[in-house]
PASEBA-1860 file (N, C-alpha, C; in nm, 3 decimals):
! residues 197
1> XXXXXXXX> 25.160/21.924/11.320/25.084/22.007/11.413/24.988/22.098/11.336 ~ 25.015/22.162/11.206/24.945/22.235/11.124/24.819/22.215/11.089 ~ 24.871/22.045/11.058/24.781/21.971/10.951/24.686/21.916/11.066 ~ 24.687/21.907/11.174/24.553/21.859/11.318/24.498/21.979/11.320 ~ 24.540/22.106/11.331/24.509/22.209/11.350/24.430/22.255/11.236 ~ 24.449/22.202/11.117/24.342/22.251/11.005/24.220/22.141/10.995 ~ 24.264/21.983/11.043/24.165/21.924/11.019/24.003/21.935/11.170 ~ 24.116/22.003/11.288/24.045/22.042/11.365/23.940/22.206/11.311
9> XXXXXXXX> 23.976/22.253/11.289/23.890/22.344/11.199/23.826/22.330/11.114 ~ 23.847/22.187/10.998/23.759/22.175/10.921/23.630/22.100/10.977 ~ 23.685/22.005/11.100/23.589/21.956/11.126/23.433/22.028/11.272 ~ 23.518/22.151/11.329/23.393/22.254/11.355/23.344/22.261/11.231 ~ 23.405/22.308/11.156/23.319/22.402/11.080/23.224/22.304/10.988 ~ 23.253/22.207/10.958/23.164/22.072/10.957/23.032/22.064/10.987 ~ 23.098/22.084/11.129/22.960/22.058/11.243/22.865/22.192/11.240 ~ 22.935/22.325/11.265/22.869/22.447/11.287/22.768/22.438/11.089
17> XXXXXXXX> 22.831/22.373/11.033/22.728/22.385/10.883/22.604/22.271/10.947 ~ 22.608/22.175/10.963/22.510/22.053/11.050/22.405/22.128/11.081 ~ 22.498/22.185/11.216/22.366/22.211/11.297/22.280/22.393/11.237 ~ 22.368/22.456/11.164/22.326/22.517/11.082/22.174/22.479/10.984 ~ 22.187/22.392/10.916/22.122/22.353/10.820/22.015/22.237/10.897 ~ 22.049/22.191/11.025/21.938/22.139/11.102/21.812/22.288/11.161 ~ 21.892/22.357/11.226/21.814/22.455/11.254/21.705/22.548/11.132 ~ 21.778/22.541/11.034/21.710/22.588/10.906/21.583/22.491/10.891
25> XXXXXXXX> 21.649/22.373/10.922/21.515/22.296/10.835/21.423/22.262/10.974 ~ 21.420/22.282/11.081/21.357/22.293/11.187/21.267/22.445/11.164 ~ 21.300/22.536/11.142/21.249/22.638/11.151/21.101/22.620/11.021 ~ 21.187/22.548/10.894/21.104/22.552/10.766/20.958/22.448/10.802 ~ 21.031/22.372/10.854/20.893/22.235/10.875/20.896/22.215/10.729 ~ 20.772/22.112/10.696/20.766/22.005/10.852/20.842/21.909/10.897 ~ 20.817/21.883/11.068/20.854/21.796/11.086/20.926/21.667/10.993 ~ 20.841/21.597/10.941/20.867/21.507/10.882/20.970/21.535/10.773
33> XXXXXXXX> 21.018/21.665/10.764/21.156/21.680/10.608/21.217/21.682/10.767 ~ 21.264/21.695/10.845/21.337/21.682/10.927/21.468/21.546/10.954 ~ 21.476/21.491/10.829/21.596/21.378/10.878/21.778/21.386/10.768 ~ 21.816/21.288/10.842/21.940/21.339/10.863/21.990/21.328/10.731 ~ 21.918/21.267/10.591/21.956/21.268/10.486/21.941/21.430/10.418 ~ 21.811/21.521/10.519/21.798/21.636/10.441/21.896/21.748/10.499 ~ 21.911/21.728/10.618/22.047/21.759/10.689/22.134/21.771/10.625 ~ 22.194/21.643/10.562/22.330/21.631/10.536/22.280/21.713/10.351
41> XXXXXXXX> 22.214/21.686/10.286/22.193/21.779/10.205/22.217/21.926/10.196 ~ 22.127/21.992/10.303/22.147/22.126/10.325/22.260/22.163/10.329 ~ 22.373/22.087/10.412/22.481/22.129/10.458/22.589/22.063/10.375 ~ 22.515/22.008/10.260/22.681/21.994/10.152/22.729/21.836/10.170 ~ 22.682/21.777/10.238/22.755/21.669/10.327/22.693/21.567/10.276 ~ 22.793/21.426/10.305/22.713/21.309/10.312/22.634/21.255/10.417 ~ 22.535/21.142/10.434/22.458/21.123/10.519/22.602/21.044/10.657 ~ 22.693/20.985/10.591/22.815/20.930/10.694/22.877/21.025/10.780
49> XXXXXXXX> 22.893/21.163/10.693/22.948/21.240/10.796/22.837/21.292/10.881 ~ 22.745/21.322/10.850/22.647/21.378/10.997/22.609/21.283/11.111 ~ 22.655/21.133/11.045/22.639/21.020/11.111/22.739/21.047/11.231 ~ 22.846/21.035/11.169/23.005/21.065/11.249/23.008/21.161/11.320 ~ 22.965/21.289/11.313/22.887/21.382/11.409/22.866/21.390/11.514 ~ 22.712/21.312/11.467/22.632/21.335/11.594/22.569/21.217/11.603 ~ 22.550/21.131/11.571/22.505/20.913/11.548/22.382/20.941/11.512 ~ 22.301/21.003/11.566/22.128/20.967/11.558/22.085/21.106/11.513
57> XXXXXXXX> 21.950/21.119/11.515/21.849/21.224/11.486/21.868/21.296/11.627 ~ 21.835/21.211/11.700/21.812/21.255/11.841/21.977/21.343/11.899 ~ 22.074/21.264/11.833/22.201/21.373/11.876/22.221/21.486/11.815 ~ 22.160/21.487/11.677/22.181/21.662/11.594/22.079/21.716/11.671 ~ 21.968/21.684/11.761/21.887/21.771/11.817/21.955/21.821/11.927 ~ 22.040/21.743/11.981/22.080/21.756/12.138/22.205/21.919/12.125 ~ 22.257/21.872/11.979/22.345/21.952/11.944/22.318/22.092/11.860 ~ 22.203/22.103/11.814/22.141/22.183/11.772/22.093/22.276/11.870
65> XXXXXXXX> 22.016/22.223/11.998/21.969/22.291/12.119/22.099/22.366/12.200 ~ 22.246/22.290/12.210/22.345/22.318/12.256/22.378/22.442/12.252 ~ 22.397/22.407/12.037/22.441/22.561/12.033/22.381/22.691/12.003 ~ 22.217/22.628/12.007/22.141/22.776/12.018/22.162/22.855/12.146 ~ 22.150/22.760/12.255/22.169/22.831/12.410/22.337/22.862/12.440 ~ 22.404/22.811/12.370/22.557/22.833/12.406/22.570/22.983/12.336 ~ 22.524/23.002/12.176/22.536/23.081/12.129/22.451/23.191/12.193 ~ 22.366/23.181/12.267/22.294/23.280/12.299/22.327/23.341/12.459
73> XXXXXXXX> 22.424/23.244/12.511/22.470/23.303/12.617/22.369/23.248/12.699 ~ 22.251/23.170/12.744/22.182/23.086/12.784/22.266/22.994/12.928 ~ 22.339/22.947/12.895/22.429/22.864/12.956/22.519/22.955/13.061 ~ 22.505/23.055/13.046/22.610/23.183/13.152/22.510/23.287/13.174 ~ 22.393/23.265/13.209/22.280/23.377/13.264/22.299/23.429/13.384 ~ 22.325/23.323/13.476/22.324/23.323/13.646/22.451/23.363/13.624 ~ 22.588/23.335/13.605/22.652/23.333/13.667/22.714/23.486/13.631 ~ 22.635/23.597/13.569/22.656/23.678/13.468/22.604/23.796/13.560
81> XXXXXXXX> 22.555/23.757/13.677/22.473/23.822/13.740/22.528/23.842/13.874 ~ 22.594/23.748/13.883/22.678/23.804/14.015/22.705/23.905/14.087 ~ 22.721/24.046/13.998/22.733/24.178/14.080/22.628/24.226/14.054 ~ 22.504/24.194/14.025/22.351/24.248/14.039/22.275/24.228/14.171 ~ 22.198/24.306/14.174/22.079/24.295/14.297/21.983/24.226/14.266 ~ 21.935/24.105/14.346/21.871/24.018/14.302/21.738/24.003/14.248 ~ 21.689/24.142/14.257/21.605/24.187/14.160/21.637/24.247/14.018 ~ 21.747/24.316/13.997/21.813/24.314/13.860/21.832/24.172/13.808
89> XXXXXXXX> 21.889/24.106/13.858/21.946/23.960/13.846/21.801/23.924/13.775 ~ 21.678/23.873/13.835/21.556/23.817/13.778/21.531/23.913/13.677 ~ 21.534/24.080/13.657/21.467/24.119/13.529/21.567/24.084/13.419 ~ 21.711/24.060/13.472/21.828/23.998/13.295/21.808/23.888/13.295 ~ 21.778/23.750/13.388/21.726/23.652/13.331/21.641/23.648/13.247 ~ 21.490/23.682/13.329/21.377/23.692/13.215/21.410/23.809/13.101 ~ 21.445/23.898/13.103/21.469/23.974/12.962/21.570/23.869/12.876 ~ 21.647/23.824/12.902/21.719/23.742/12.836/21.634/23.625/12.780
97> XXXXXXXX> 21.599/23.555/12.881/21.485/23.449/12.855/21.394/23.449/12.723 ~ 21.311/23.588/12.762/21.235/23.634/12.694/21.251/23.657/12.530 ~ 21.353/23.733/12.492/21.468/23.761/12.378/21.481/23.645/12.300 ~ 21.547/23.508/12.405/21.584/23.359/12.287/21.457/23.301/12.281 ~ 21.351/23.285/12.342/21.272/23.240/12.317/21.198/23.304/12.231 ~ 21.190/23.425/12.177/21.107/23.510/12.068/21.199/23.463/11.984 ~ 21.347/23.494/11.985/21.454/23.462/11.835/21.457/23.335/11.794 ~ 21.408/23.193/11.876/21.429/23.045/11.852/21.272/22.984/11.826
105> XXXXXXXX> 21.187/23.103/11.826/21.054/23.025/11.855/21.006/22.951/11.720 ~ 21.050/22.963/11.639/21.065/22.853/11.493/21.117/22.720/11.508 ~ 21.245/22.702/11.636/21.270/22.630/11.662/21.211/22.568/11.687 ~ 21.193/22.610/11.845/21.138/22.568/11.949/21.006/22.474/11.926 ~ 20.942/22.568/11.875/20.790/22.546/11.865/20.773/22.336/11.812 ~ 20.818/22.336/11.699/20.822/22.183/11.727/20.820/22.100/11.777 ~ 20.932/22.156/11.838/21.035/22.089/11.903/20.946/22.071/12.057 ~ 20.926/22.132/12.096/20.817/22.080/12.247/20.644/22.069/12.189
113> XXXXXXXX> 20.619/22.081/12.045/20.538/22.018/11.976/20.500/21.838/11.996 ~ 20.636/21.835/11.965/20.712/21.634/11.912/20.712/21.625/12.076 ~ 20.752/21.611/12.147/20.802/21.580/12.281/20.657/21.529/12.336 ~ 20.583/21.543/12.307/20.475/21.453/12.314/20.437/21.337/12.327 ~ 20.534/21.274/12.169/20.483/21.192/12.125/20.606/21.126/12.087 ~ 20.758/21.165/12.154/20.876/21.144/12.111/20.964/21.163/12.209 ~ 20.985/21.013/12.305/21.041/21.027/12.414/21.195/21.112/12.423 ~ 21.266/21.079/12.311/21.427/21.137/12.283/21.414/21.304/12.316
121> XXXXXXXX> 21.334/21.350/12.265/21.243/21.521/12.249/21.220/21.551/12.371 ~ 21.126/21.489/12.436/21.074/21.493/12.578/21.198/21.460/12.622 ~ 21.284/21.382/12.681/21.399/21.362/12.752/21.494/21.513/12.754 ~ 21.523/21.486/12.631/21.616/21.640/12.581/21.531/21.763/12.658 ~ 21.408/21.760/12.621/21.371/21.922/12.707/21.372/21.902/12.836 ~ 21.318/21.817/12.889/21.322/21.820/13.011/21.434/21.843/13.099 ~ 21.545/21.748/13.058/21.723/21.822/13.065/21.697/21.908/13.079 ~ 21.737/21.992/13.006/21.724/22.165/12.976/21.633/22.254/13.106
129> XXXXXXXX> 21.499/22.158/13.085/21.419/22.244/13.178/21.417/22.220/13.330 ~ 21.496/22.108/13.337/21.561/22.073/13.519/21.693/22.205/13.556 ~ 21.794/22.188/13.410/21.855/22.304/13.441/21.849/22.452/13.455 ~ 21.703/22.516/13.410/21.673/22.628/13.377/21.577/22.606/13.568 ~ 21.490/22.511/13.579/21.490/22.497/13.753/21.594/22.513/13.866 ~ 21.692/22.465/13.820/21.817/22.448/13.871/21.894/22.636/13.928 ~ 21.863/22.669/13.837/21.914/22.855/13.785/21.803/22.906/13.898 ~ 21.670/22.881/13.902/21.570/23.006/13.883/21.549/22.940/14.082
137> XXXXXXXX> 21.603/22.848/14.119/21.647/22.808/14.236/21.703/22.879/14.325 ~ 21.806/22.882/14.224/21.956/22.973/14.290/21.896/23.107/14.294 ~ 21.855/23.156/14.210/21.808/23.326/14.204/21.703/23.338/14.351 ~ 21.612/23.256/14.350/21.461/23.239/14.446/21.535/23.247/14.573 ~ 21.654/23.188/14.603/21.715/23.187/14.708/21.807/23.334/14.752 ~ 21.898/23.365/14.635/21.901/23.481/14.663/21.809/23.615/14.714 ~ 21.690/23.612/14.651/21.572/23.716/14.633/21.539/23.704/14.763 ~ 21.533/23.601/14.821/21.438/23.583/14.960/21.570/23.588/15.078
145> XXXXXXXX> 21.649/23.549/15.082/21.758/23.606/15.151/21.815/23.723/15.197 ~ 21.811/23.795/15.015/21.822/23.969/15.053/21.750/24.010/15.092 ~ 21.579/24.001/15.084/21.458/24.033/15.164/21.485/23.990/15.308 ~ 21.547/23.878/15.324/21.509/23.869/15.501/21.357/23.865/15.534 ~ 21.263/23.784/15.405/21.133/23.690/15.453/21.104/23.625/15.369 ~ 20.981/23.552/15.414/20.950/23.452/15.320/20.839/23.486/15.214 ~ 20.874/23.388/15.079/20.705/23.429/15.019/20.589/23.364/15.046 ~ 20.506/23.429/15.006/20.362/23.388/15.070/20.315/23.246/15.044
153> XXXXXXXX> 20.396/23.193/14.958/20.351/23.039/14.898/20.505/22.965/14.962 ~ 20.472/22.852/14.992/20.582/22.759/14.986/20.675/22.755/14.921 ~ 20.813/22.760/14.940/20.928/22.758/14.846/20.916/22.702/14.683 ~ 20.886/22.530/14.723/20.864/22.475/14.570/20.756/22.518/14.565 ~ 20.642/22.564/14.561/20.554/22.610/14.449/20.580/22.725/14.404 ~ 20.638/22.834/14.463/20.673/22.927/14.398/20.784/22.894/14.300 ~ 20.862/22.821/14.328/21.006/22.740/14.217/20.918/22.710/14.069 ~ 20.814/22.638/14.133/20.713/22.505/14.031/20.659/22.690/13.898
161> XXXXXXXX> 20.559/22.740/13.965/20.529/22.853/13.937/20.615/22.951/13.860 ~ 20.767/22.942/13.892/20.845/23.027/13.793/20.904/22.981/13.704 ~ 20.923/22.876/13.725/20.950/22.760/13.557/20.827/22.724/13.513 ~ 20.708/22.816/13.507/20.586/22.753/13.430/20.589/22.894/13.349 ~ 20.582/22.980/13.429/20.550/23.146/13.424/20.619/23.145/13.264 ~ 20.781/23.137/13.329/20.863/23.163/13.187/20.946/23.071/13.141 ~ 20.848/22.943/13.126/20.854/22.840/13.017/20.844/22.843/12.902 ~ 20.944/22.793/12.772/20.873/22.873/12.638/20.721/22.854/12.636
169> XXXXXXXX> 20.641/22.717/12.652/20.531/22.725/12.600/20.414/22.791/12.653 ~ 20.465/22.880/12.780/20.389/22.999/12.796/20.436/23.091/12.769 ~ 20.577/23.116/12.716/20.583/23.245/12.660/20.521/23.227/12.513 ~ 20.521/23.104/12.415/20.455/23.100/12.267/20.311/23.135/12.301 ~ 20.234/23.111/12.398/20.105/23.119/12.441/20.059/23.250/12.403 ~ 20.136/23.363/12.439/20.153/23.502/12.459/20.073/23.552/12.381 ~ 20.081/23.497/12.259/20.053/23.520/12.097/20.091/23.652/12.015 ~ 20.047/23.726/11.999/20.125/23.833/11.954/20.216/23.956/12.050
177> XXXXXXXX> 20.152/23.878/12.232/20.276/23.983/12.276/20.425/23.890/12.292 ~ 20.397/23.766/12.227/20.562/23.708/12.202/20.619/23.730/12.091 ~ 20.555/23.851/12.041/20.619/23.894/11.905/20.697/24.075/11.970 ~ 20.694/24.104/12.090/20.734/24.191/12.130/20.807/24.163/12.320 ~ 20.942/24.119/12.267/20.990/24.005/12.399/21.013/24.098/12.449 ~ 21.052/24.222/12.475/21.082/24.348/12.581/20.973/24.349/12.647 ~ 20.862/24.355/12.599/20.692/24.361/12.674/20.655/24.258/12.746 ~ 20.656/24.138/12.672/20.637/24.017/12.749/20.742/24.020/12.855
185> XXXXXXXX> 20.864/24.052/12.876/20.964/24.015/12.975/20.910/24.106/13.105 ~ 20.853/24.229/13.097/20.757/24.317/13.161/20.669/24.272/13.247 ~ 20.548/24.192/13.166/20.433/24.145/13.229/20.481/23.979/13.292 ~ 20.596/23.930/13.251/20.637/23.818/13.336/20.715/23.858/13.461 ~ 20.763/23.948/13.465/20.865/24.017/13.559/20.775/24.052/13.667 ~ 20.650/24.100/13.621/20.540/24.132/13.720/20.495/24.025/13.776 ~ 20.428/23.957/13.676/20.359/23.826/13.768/20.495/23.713/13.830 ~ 20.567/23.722/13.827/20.684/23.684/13.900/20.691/23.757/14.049
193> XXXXX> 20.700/23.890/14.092/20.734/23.928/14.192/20.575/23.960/14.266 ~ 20.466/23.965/14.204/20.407/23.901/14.280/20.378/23.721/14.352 ~ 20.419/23.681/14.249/20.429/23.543/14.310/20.512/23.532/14.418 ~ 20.665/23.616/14.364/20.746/23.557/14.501/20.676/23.642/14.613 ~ 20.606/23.774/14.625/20.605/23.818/14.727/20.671/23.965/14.760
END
């Protein structure tokens, strides 16, 4: 029982070095040092074990993205919000929002760079960005409920409109006010509640 219990620990901590040393070399660029032989370098490892991992390029990304948003509390935004007013509720999303996307934007930035031109990339964000629709759904519904009216635009375009608003690649747009995510979360928070109304 000891000995599962240590090899279960060695093998997080395995992984948390992986995607460690993926994120490093995502941040460094370029692109192209990006594969799983420099991976498994960074992180001490052979190219078999990052294989055993995660199989592909495309799975240390999937897992890399995981645990930036897991670690960042990303994944428990909405449901974190529950005893807020649904206008508090939208300014800790977007302040939150705002925050990982300034702290990951080394990441990031590539990374919906490639998705272009790299269906696995494009697939993976888009995931992500159906579920971050999925969230900003649930909130839109609350907001207009506790109001007791409607907003001035049609439901989905205002939906369409708030997953564009505070999408990373309009928050990277920002340019140097995405170097100050308290501010930017401000002027999105604004053009948000005028949109909804």
């Amino acid at each position: 029982m000891r000995s599962q219990g240590k090899r279960a620990a060695s093998t997080a901590a395995t992984r948390r070095a992986l995607i460690d040393a993926a994120r490093e070399l995502l941040a460094e660029g370029p692109w192209s040092g990006f594969t799983l032989e420099a991976v498994a370098g960074r992180a001490g490892v052979t190219r078999v074990t990052v294989y055993n991992q995660v199989a592909s390029k495309a799975g240390l990304l999937d897992a890399v993205l995981t645990e930036l948003t897991e670690r960042a509390g990303m994944d428990r935004l909405l449901s974190s919000t529950q005893e807020m007013t649904p206008q508090q509720a939208l300014n800790f999303v977007i302040e939150h929002t705002c925050r990982f996307w300034h702290t990951e934007r080394a990441v990031l930035r590539p990374l919906f760079a490639h998705a272009a031109i790299d269906a696995d990339i494009a697939a993976n964000l888009a995931r992500r960005e159906q579920w971050r629709t999925d969230q900003f759904d649930a909130l839109l519904g609350r907001m207009l409920t506790a109001d007791h009216h409607q907003a001035v635009l049609p439901r989905d375009a205002v939906l369409a409109g708030m997953r564009a608003v505070t999408s990373f690649p309009a928050y990277d747009a920002l340019g140097g006010l995405a170097d100050e995510p308290d501010m930017a979360a401000r002027l999105i928070i604004h053009l948000l509640s005028s949109l909804i109304g």
